[in-house]
C-alpha positions in Angstrom: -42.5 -0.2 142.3 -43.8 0.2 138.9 -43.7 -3.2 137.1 -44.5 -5.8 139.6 -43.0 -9.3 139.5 -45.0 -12.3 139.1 -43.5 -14.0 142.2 -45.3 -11.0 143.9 -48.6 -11.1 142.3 -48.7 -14.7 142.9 -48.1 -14.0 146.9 -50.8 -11.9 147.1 -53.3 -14.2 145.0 -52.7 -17.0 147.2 -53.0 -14.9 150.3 -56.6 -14.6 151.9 -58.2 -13.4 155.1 -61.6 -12.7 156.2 -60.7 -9.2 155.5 -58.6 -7.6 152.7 -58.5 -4.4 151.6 -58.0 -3.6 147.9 -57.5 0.2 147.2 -57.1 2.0 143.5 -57.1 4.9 142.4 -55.5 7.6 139.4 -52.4 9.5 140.5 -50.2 12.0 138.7 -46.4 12.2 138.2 -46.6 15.4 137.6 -48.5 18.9 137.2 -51.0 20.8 138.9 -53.4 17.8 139.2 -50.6 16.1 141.9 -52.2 18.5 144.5 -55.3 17.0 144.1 -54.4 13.1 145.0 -53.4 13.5 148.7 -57.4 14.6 148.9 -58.6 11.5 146.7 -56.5 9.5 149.2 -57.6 10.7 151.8 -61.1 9.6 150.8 -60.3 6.5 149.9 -59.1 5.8 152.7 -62.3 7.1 154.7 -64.4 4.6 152.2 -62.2 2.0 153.2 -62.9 2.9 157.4 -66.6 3.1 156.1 -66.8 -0.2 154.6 -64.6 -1.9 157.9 -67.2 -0.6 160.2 -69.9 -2.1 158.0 -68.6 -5.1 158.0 -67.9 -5.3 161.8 -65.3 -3.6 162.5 -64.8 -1.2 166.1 -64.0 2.2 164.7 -60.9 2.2 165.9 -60.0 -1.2 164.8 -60.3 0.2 161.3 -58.5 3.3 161.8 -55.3 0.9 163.3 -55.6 -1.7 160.2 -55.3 2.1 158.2 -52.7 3.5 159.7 -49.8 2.3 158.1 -51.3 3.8 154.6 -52.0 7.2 156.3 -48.6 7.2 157.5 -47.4 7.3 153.4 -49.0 10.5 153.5 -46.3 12.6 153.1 -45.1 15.3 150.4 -42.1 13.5 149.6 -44.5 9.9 148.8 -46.6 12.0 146.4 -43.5 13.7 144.3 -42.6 10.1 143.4 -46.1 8.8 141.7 -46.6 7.2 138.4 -50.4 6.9 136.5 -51.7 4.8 139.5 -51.3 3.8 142.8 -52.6 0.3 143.7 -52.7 -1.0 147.9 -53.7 -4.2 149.7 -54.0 -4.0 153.4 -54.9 -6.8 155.9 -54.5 -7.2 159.4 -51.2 -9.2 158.5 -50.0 -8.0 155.1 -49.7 -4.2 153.8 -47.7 -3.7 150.1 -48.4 -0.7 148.2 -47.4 0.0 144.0 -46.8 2.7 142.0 -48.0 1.7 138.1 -48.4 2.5 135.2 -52.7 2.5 135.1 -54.9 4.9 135.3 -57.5 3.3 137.7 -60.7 4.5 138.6 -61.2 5.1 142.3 -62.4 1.8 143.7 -62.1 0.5 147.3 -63.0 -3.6 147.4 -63.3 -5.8 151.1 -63.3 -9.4 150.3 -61.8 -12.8 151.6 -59.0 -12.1 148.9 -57.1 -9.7 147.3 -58.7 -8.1 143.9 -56.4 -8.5 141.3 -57.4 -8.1 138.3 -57.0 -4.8 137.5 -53.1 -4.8 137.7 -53.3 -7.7 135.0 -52.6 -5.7 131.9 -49.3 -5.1 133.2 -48.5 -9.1 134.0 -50.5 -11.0 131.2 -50.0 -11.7 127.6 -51.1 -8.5 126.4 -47.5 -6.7 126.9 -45.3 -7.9 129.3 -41.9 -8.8 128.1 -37.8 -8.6 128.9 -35.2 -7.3 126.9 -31.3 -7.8 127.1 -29.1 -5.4 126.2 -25.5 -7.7 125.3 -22.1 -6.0 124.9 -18.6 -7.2 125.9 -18.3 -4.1 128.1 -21.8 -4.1 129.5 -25.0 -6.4 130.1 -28.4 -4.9 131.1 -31.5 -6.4 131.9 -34.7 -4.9 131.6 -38.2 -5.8 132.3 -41.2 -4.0 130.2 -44.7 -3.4 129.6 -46.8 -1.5 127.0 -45.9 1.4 129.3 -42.2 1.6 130.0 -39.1 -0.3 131.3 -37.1 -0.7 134.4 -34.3 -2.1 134.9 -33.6 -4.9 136.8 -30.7 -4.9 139.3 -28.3 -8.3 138.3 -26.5 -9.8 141.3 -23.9 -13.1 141.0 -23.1 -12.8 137.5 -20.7 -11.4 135.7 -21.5 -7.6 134.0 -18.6 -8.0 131.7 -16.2 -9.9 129.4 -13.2 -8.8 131.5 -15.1 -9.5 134.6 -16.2 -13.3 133.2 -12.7 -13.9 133.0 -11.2 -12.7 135.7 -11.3 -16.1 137.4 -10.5 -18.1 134.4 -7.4 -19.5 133.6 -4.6 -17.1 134.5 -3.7 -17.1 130.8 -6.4 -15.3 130.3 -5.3 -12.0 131.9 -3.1 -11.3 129.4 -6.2 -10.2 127.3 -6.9 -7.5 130.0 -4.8 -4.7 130.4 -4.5 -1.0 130.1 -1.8 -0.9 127.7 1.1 -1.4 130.8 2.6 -4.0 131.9 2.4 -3.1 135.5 -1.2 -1.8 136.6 -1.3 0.5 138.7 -3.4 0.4 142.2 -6.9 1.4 141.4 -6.7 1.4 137.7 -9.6 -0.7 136.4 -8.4 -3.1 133.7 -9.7 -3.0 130.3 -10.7 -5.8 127.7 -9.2 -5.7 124.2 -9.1 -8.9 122.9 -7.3 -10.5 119.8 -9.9 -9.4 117.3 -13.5 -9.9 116.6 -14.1 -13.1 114.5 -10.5 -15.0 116.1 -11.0 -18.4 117.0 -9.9 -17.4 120.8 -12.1 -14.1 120.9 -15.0 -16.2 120.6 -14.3 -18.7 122.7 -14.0 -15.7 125.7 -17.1 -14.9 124.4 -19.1 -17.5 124.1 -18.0 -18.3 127.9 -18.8 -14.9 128.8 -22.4 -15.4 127.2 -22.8 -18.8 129.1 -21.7 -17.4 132.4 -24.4 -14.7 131.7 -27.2 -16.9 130.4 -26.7 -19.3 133.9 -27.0 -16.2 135.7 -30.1 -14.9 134.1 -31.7 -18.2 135.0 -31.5 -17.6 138.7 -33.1 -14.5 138.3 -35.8 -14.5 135.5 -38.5 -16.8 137.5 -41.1 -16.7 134.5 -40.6 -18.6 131.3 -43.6 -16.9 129.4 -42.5 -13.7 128.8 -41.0 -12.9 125.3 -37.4 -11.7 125.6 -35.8 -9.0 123.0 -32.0 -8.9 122.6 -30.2 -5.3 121.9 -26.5 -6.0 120.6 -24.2 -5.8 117.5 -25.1 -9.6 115.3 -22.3 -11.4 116.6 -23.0 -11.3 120.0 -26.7 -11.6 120.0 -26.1 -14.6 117.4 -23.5 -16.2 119.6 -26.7 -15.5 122.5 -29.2 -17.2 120.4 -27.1 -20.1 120.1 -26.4 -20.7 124.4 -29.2 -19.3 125.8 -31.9 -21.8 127.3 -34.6 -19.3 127.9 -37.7 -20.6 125.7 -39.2 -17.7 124.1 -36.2 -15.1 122.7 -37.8 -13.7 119.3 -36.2 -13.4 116.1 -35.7 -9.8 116.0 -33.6 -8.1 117.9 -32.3 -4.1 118.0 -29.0 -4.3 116.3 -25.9 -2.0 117.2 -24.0 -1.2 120.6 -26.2 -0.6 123.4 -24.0 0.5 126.1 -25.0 4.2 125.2 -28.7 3.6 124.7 -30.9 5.0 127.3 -34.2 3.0 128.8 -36.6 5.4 126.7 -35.1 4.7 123.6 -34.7 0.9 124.2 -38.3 0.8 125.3 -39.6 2.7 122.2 -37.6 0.3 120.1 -38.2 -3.1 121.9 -42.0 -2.2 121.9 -42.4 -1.8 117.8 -41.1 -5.6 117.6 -43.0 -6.5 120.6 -46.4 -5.5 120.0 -47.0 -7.9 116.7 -46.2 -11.2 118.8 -48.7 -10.0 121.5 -51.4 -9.0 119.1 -50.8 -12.3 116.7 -50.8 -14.2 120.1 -54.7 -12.4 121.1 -55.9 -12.7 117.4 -54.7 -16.6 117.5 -56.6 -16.7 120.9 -59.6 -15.6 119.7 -59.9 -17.4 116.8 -59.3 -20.8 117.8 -62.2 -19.9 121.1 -64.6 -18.5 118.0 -63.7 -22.2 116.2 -64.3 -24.0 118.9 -67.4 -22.7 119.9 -68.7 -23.4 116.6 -67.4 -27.2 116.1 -66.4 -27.9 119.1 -68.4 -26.3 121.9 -67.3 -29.1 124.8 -63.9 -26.8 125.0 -65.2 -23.4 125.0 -67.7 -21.1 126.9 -68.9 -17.7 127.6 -70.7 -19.5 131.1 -69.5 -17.7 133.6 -69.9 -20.5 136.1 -68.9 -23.4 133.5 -65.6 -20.8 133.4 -65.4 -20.5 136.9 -65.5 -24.1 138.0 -63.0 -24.8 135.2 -60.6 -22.0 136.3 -60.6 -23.5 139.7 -60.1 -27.4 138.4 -56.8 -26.4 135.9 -58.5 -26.7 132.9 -58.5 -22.9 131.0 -55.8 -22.4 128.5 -57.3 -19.3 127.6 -59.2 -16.8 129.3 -60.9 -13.3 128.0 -62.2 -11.1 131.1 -63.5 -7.2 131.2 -61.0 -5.3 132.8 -63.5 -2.7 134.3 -66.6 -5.1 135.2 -67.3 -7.0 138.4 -69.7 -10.1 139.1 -70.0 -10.5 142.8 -70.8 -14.2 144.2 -69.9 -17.3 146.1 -67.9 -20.2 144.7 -68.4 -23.0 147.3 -64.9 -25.4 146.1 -66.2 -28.2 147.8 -69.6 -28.6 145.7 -68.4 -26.5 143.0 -71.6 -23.9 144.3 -71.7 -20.9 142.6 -74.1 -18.2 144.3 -73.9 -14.7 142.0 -74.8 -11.7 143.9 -75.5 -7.8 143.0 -73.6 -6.2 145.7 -69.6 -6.0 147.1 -70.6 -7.6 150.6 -67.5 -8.7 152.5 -68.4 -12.3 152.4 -68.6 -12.1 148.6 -65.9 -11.8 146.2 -65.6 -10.8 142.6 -65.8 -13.9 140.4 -64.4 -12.0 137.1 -61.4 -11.7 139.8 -61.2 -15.2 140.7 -61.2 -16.5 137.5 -58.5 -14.2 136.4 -56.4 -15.3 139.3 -56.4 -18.9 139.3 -55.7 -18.7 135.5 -52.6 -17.2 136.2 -51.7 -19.2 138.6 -52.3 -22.3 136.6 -50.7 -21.4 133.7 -53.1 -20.0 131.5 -52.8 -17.1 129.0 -55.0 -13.8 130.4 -56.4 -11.5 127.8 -58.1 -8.4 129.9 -59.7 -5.6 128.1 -63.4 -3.4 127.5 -66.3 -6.0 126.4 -66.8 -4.5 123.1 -63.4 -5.8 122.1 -63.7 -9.4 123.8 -64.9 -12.4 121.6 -68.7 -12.4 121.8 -68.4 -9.2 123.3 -69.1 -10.9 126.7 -67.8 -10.0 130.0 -65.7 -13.5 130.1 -64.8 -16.1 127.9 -62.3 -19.0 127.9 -60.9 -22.3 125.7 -60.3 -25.1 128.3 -57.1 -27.7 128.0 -59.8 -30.9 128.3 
């Protein structure tokens, strides 16, 4: 899949074993260079066999725990790639993505899966919904920097003719295909009494209720900024009902029924990108005040940030996408051991801070050191 969900992400943060498997590495979607990934896979997946054996495993132990990868292998698996391809592989857990990144090769065995670099596509730095709102059509779509898919909508209704279909019978007068008697098969179509009628908006704000309660069944995260495509009336009556937190201001006005998901995306993305880069600047410059007046509730420590990501405490957290630091964090005395090396029985604390951020809450700002406060490979404001 190519934008993960956060219900996902957090499975596999809170999963752990004495040996998972984290596997990046760059594909193609297309052109001559798609010839070459079945090769780098390949040897990615001999490091991986490598690293099992070092660590313990029988040889063919490894090459079981492997299998199911080398089985995806297949000409049809690599016609279907996006920028990267991102797998995590245990003896009881085995999920594979296709995203948006261009990794670097990298092949990680730890007591935990290593996130961190599929955060750009989860964190504050881009992730976001938009709703597309028309009488005739709804469509929800969930987005990143890179693109948009759509997200299939079950147990709600799609349209205002569909809303109310089981309303009061009354109501299907409103629906019809310009006879009396429908025919057997013929869909029925909405026309209404007139935009702006006291009864026309009525139907529609029920409509937009119905859809809102469904949309809260499915949307499970509440920090995601959510763009609305429709004509003013409808996206106005939407503002109004809706109880999802964070819808901005501006919207992309006009009918989207005939909009396609490139368009939307190139669209949504210009209004987008200001509230995430006001939201990283305002980030940054409350850590750089409070490092100067208030030093108690900020650091650039790695272990002062590590013991607080594991008690609750960050509220914001900058972390070098690209750089490890391998260690020990003992949560029992709060220990932390730093190591040099990617050892099995060590794990990479930029990773585990990244992680239980997320999952507490905290707002995640991942990118090269030169552009992170301090320029230092983590930093972080703390809630207390």
């Amino acid at each position: 899949m190519s934008i993960l969900s956060t219900s996902e992400i957090k499975e596999l943060m809170e999963y752990g074993d004495e040996n998972c498997i984290s596997i990046f590495m760059p594909t193609h979607p297309a052109g001559p260079e798609i010839r070459q990934d079945p090769i780098r896979f390949k040897n990615v997946l001999s490091l991986a066999e490598e690293k099992l054996v070092e660590a313990g495993w029988r040889d063919t132990n490894a090459k079981r725990l492997l299998e199911q990868a080398h089985q995806l292998d297949q000409g049809e698996f690599w016609r279907h790639q996006d920028e990267g391809l991102a797998l995590f592989i245990s003896p009881n857990e085995f999920r594979y993505y296709r995203v948006p990144l261009n990794f670097d090769e990298e092949v990680i065995i730890s007591n935990r899966f290593h996130l961190k670099p599929l955060m750009p596509l989860l964190m504050n730095d881009g992730r976001f919904y938009l709703l597309a709102l028309s009488q005739n059509q709804v469509r929800l779509f969930q987005g990143s920097h890179y693109k948009i898919n759509e997200v299939p909508l079950e147990d709600m209704p799609l349209s205002l003719a569909e809303a109310l279909k089981y309303d009061d019978p009354e109501e299907q007068l409103q629906m019809h295909t310009g006879n009396p008697q429908v025919a057997e098969g013929q869909s029925l179509v909405f026309h209404g009494q007139g935009v702006g009628t006291t009864d026309n908006k009525d139907q529609i704000r029920r409509f937009l209720q119905k859809v809102d309660r469904g949309l809260h069944e499915i949307i499970e995260d509440q920090q995601a900024p959510m763009i609305l495509a429709g004509v003013d009336y409808v996206i106005s009556m939407y503002r109004e009902i809706t109880i999802y937190p964070l819808v901005l201001s501006e919207g992309i006005p006009g009918n989207p029924d005939k909009a396609n998901p490139k368009e939307l995306h190139e669209q949504a993305w210009k209004i987008v990108l200001p509230y995430f880069q006001e939201s990283q600047e305002k980030a940054a410059t409350k850590y750089q005040e409070l490092m100067a007046n208030n030093p108690e509730k900020a650091s650039r420590d790695l272990k002062e940030i590590i013991t607080a990501a594991y008690d609750k405490r960050i509220e914001s957290l900058f972390v070098a996408i690209d750089e490890e630091q391998w260690g020990k964090f003992n949560p029992e005395t709060h220990e932390i051991t730093l190591q040099r090396e990617d050892q099995p029985e060590n794990e990479d604390l930029l990773d585990f801070a990244t992680i239980h951020t997320f999952l507490n809450g905290g707002a995640v700002y991942t990118d090269v050191p030169e552009k992170l406060p301090d320029r230092a490979l983590v930093a972080a404001t703390f809630r207390y």
